[in-house]
C-alpha positions in Angstrom: 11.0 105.6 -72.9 11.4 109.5 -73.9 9.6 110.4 -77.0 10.7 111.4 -80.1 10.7 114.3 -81.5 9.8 113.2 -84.8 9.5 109.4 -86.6 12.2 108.9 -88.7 10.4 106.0 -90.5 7.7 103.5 -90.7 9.5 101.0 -88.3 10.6 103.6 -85.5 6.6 104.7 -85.8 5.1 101.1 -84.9 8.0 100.1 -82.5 6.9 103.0 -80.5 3.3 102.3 -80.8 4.0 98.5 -79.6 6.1 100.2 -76.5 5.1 98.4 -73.5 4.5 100.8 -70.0 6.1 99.9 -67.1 2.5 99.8 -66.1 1.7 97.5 -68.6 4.6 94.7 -68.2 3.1 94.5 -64.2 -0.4 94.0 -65.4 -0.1 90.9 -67.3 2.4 89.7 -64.7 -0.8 89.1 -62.3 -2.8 87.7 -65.5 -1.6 83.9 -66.2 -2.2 82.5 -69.8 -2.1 83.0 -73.3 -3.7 86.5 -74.9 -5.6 85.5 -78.2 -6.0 88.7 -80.3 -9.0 88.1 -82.3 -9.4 90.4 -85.9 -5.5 91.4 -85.6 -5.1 92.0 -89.0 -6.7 95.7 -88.4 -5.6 99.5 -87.8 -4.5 98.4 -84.3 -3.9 95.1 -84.1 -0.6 94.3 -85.5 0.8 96.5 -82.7 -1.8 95.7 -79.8 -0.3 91.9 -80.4 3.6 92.9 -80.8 3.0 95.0 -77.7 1.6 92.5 -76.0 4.5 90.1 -76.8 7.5 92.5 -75.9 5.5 93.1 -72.3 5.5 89.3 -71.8 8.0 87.6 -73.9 7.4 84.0 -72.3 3.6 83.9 -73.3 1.7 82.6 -76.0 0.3 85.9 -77.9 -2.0 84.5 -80.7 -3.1 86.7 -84.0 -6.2 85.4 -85.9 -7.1 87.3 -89.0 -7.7 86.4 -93.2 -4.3 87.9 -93.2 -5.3 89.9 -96.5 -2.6 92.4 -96.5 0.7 91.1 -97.9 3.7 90.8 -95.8 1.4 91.1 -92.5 1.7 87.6 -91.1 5.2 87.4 -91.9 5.8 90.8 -90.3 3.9 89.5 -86.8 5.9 86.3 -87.2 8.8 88.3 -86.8 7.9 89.4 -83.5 7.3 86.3 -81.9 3.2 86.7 -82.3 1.9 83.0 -83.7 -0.5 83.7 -86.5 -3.6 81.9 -87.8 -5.4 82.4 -90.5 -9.4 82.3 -90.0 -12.6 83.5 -91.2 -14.5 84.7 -88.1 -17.7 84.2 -89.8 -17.3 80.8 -89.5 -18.8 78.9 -87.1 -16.4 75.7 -88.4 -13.0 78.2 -88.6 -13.4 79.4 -84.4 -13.9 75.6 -83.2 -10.7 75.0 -84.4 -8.6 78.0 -82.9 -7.2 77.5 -79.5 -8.9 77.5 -76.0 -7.0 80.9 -74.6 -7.7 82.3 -70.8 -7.5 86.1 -72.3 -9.4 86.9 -75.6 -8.7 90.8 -77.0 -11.9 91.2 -79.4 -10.9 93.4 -82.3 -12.6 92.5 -85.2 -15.5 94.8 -86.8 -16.4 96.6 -90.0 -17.3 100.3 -90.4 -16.0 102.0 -93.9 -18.8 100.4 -96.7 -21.1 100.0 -94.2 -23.7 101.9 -97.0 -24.8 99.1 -99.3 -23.7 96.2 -97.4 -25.2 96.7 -94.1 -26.2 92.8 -94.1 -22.0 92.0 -94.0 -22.0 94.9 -91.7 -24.0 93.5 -89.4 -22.9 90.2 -89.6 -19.6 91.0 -88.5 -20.8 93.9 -85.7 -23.2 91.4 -84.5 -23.5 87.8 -85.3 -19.3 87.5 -85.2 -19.2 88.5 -81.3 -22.3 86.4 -80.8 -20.0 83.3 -82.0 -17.0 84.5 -80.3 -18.7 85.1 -77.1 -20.0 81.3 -77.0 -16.7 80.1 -78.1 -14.8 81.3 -75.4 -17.4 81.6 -72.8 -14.8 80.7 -69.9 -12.4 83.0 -70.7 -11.8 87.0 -69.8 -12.8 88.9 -72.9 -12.1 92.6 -73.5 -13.7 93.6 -76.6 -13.9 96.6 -78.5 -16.5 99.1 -79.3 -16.7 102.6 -80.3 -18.4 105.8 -79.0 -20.8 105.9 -81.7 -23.3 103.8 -79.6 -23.9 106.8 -77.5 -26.0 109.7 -78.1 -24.4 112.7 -79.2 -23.5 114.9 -76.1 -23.2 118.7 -75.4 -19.6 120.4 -76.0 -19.8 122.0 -73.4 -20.5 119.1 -71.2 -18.1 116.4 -69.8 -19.6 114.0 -72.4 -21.2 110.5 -72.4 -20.3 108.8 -69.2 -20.6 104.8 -69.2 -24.1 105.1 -67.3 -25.5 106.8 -70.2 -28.1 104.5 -72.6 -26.5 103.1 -75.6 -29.1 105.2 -78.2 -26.7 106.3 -81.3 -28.5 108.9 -82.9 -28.2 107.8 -86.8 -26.6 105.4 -89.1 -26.3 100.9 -89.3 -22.5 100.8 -88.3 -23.7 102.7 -84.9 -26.6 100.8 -83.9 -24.9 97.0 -85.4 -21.9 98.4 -82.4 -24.7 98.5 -80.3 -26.0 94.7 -81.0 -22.2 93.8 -80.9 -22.4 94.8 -77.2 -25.5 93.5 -76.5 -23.9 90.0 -77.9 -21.3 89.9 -75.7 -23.6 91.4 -72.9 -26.3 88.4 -73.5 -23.8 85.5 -73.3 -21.4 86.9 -70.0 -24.6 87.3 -68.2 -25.6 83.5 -69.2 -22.3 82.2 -68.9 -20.7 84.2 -65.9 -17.7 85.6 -68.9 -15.7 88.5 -67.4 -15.0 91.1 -70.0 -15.0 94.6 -71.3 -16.6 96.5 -73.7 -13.8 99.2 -74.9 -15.8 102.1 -76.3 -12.5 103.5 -78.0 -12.5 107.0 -79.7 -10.5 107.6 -82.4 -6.9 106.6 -81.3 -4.1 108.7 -83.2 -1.5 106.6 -85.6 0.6 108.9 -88.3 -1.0 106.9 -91.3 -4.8 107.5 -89.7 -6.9 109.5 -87.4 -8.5 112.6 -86.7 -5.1 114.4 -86.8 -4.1 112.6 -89.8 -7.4 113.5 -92.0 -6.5 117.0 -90.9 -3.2 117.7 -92.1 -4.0 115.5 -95.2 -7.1 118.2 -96.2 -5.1 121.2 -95.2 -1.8 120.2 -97.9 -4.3 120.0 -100.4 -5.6 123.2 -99.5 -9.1 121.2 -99.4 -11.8 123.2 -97.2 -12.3 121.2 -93.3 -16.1 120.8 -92.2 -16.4 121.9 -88.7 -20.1 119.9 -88.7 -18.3 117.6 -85.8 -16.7 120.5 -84.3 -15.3 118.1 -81.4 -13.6 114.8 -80.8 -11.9 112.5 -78.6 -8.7 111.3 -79.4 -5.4 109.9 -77.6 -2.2 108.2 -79.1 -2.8 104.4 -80.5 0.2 103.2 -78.5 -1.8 104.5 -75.1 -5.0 103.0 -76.5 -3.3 99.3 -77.0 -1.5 99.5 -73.8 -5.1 100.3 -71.6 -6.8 98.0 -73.5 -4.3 95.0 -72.6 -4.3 96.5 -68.9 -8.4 96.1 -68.9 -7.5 92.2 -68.9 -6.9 93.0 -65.1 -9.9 95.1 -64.7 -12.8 93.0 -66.1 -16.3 92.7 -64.6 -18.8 89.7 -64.3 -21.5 90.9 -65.9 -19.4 92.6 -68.9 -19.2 96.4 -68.5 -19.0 99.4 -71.1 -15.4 101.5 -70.7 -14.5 104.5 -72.3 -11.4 105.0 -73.7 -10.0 108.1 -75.1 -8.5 112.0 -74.1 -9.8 114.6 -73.5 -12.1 116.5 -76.5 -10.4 118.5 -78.1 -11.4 121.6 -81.1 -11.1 120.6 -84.8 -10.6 123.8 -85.4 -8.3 124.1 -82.7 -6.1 121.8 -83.7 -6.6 122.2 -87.5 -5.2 126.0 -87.1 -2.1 124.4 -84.9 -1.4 121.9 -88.0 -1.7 124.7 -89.9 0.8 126.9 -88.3 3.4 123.9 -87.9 2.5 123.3 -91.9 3.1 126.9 -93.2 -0.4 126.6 -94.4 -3.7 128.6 -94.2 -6.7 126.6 -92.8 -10.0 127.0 -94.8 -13.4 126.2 -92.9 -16.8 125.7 -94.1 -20.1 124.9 -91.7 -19.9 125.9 -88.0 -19.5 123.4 -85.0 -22.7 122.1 -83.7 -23.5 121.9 -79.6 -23.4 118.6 -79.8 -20.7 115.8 -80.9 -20.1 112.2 -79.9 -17.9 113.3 -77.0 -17.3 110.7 -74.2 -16.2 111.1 -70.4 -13.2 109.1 -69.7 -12.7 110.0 -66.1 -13.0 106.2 -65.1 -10.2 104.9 -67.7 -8.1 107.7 -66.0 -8.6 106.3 -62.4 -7.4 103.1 -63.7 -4.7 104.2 -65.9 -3.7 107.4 -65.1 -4.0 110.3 -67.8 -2.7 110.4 -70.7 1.2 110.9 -71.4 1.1 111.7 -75.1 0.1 115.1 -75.2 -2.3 117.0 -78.0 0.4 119.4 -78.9 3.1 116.4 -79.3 0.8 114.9 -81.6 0.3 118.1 -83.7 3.8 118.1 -84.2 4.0 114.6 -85.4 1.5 114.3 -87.7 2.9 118.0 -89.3 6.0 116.5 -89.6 4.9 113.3 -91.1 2.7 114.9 -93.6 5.2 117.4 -94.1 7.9 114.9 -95.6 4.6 112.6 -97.6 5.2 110.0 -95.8 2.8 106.8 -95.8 -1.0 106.9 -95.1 -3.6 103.8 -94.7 -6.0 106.1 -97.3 -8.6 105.5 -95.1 -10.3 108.9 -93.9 -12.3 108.6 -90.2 -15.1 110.8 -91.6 -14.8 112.2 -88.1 -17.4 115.0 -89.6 -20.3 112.6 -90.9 -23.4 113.2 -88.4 -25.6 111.2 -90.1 -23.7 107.6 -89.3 -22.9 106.6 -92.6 -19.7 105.4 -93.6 
């Protein structure tokens, strides 16, 4: 499918985000069974599941969430994904949601972490603990972040899988770190193949790296170069690797990375600033170290990435550009201390 050169709308934004690779629609051909998306009422999940559904229209793709956002469930209906409501939380809810060979984990909380990091921790820690006994006998690809690693040099290749998972500050980082260890405990006691998906930052025009970017440089709002580097790659690559990892599970569970290449905020903050007609304003200097990860083994399996920085740029210039919509939720890429 060629890319755009620019989103015309919301709609043309997510159907290209839930575009199935090739790649993709040959993976879950090998895979047999339904694909129960757990937490799909997130950033990712409402096009993770319609992706899933358009690779392999004859299978069962299942959505749990609260469904708190209106028009959601009606929206996933649409596509063909069958929707449950649930509260993960409870024990009671996940005995009654079906038995499904291929679980996608998704559900987690981050943003107002600070002051509630007992909710914070019961989702990052004691959810996956349930869901991990629930569907012991089934694949489980879950995700997790890159924050439960220990801030790497800039220069370097950054965190490869091997490396401890020690997050440096913060309860969102360290409750990630019991989420693996969860899922961790219970495929080693039960044999459950799985994946832990250590995702960084994937790009959508309403949120991301990119998108807090552009946002601070049209209000002419000063950008801290404190994390002076990231990881990021296009949402509609993240979804489709993480559905592929349904084919590339281990027993014991194992960590991947998932991500590009690092790039420079301030490389591409001046770049959004060109394509915006804007001057970018810095304050701080980058540090030597970030939370930078290696993805070289995600690339073996899935090749690199076909979305490229500089097409992203121009997206999210254009799509700022014109106002168009944004989730309001900033990434607070720059915080080094771990609080959200």
């Amino acid at each position: 499918m060629p890319l755009p050169d620019r989103f015309e709308d919301l709609e043309q934004l997510e159907d290209l985000m839930s575009q199935p690779s090739a790649a993709l629609v040959q993976t879950l051909q090998k895979i047999e069974g339904d694909i129960l998306v757990l937490g799909v009422g997130g950033k990712m999940g409402p096009t993770l599941a319609r992706m899933a559904k358009r690779a392999t229209p004859g299978r069962r793709v299942i959505g749990v969430a609260r469904f708190s956002e209106p028009g959601l469930r009606e929206r996933l209906d649409g596509y063909g994904v069958d929707c449950i409501e649930a509260d993960l939380l409870s024990r009671e809810a996940l005995a009654t949601l079906p038995d499904a060979p291929n679980v996608v984990f998704m559900a987690g909380r981050k943003f107002g972490s600070s002051g509630s990091e007992w909710l914070t921790w019961a989702m990052n820690a004691h959810v996956p603990a349930l869901v991990a006994e629930r569907w012991r006998s089934s694949r489980i690809v879950a995700f997790s972040t890159a924050c439960v690693y220990p801030f790497a040099d800039v220069h370097g290749p950054g965190a490869r899988e091997e490396v401890p998972p020690t997050p440096p500050a913060g309860e969102y980082a360290n409750s990630c770190v019991a989420r693996e260890r969860m899922f961790q405990h219970f495929s080693h006691r039960h044999g459950t193949a799985g994946r832990l998906i250590r995702l960084s930052y994937a790009i959508d025009m309403r949120y991301g790296v990119l998108h807090d970017l552009a946002q601070k440089l049209i209000a002419r709002a000063p950008i801290d170069l404190a994390m002076g580097h990231a990881n990021i790659i296009w949402q509609g690559e993240a979804n489709d690797w993480t559905l592929r990892a349904l084919a590339h599970c281990d027993t014991p569970t194992s960590p991947l990375n998932l991500s590009g290449p690092a790039i420079s905020i301030r490389e591409a903050a001046e770049g959004l600033a060109q394509r915006l007609g804007v001057e970018a304003v810095f304050i701080g200097r980058e540090a030597d170290t970030a939370w930078l990860i290696d993805c070289s083994r995600a690339f073996e399996l899935f090749g690199p990435q076909q979305v490229t920085l500089a097409r992203m740029l121009d997206w999210t210039a254009d799509w700022t550009r014109r106002g168009m919509a944004s989730l309001g939720k900033p990434t607070h890429f720059e915080a080094r201390d771990g609080k959200y």
